[in-house]
ChimeraX commands (.cxc) that place a marker at each C-alpha (Angstrom):
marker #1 position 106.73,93.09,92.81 radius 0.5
marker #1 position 105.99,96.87,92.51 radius 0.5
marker #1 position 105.65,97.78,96.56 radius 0.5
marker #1 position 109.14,96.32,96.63 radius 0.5
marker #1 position 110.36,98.33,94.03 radius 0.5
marker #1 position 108.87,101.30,95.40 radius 0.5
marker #1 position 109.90,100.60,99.11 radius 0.5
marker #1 position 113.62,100.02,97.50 radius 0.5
marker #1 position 112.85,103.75,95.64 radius 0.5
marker #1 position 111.90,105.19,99.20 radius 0.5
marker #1 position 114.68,103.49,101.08 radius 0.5
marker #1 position 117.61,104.75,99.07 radius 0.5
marker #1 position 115.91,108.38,99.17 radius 0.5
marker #1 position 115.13,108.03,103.03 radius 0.5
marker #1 position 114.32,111.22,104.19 radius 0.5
marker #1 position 114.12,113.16,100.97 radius 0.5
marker #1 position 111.01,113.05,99.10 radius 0.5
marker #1 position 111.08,111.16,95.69 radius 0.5
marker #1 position 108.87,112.62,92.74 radius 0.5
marker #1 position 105.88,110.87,92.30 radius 0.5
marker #1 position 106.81,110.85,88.24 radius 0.5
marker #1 position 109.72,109.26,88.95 radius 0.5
marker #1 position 107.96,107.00,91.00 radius 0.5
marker #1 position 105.57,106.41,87.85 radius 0.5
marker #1 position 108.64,106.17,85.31 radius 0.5
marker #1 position 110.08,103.34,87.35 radius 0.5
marker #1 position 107.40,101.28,87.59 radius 0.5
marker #1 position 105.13,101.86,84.41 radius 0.5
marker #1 position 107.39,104.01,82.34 radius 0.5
marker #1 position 104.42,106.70,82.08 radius 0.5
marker #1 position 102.64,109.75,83.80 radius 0.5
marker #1 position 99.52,109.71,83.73 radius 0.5
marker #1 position 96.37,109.74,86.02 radius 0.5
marker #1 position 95.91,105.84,85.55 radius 0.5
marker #1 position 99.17,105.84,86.95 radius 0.5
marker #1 position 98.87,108.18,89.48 radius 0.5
marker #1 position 95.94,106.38,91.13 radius 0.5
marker #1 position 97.88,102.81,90.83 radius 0.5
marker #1 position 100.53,104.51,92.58 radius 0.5
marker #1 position 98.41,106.00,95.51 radius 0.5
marker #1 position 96.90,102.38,95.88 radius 0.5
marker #1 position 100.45,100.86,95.95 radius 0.5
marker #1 position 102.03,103.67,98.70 radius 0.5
marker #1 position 98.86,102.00,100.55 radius 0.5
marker #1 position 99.69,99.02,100.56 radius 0.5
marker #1 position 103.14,100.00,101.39 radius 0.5
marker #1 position 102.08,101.85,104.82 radius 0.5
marker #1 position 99.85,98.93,105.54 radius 0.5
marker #1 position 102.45,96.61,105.50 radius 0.5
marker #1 position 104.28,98.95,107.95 radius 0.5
marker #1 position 101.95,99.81,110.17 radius 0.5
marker #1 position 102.93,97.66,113.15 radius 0.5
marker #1 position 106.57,99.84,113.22 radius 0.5
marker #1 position 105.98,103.52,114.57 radius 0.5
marker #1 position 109.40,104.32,113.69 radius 0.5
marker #1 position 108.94,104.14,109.91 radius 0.5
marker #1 position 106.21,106.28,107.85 radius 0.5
marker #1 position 105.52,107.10,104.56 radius 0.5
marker #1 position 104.75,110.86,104.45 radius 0.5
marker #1 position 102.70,112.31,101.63 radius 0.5
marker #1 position 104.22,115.53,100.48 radius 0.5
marker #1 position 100.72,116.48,98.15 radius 0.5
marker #1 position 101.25,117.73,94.64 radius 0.5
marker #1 position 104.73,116.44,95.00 radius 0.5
marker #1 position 105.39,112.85,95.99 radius 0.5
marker #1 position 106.66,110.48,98.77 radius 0.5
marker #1 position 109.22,110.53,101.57 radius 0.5
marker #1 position 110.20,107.44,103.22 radius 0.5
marker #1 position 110.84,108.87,108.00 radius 0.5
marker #1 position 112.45,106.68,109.92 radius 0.5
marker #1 position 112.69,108.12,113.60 radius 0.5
marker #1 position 115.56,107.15,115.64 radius 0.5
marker #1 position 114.80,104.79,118.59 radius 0.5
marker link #1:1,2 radius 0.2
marker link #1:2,3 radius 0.2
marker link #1:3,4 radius 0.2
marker link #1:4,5 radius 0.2
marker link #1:5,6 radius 0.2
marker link #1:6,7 radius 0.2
marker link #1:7,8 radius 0.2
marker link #1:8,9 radius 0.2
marker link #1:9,10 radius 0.2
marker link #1:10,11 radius 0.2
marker link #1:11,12 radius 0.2
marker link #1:12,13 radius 0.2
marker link #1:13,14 radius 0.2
marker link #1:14,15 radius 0.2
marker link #1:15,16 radius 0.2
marker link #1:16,17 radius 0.2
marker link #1:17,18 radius 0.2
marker link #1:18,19 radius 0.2
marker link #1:19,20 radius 0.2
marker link #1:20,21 radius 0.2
marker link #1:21,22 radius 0.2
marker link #1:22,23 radius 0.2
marker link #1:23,24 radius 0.2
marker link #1:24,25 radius 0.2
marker link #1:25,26 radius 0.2
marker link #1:26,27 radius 0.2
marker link #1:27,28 radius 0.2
marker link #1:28,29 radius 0.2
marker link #1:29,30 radius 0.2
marker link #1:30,31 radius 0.2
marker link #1:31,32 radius 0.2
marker link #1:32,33 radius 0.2
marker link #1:33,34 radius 0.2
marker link #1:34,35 radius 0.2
marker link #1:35,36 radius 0.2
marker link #1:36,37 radius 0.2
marker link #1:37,38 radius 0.2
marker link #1:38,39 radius 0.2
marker link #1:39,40 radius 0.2
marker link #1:40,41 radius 0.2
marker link #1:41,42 radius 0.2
marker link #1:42,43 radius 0.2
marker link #1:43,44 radius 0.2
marker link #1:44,45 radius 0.2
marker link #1:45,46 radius 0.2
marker link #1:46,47 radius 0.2
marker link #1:47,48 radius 0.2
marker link #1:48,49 radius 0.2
marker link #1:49,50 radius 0.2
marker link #1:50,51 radius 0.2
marker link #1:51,52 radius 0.2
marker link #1:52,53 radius 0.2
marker link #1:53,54 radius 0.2
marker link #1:54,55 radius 0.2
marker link #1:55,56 radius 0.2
marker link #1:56,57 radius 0.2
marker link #1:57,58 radius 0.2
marker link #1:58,59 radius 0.2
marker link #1:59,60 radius 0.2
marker link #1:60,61 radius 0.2
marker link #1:61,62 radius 0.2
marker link #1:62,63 radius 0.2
marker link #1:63,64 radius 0.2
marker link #1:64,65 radius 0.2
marker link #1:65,66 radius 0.2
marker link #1:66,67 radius 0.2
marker link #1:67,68 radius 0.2
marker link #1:69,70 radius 0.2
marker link #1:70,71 radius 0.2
marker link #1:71,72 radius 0.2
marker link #1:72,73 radius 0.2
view
């Protein structure tokens, strides 16, 4: 499943933001706009899936990628 393999991705770089290419080479093994949108849609889903837990967000750090917050409790 590619949100899980993303989340994992985000997880192990919690707090640091991951390259959205190396998001892209994981998952399709390519960088390209096609991918690029996919990827947006899939971060989506991800933050969907998470919305009920305030403690955990999936920041957008433009032109750059994704960084997995977790605040303490």
């Amino acid at each position: 499943m590619i949100e899980a393999k993303l989340l994992k991705e985000l997880i192990i770089n919690a707090g640091y933001t991951v390259d959205a290419s190396t998001m892209m080479q994981l998952i399709w093994q390519r960088d390209d706009p096609y991918s690029r949108n996919s990827l947006h849609g899939f971060i989506h889903k991800l933050r969907h899936y998470l919305w009920h837990d305030p403690s955990i967000s999936i920041l957008n750090q433009r032109g750059i990628g994704y960084m997995l917050a977790v605040k303490s409790r």
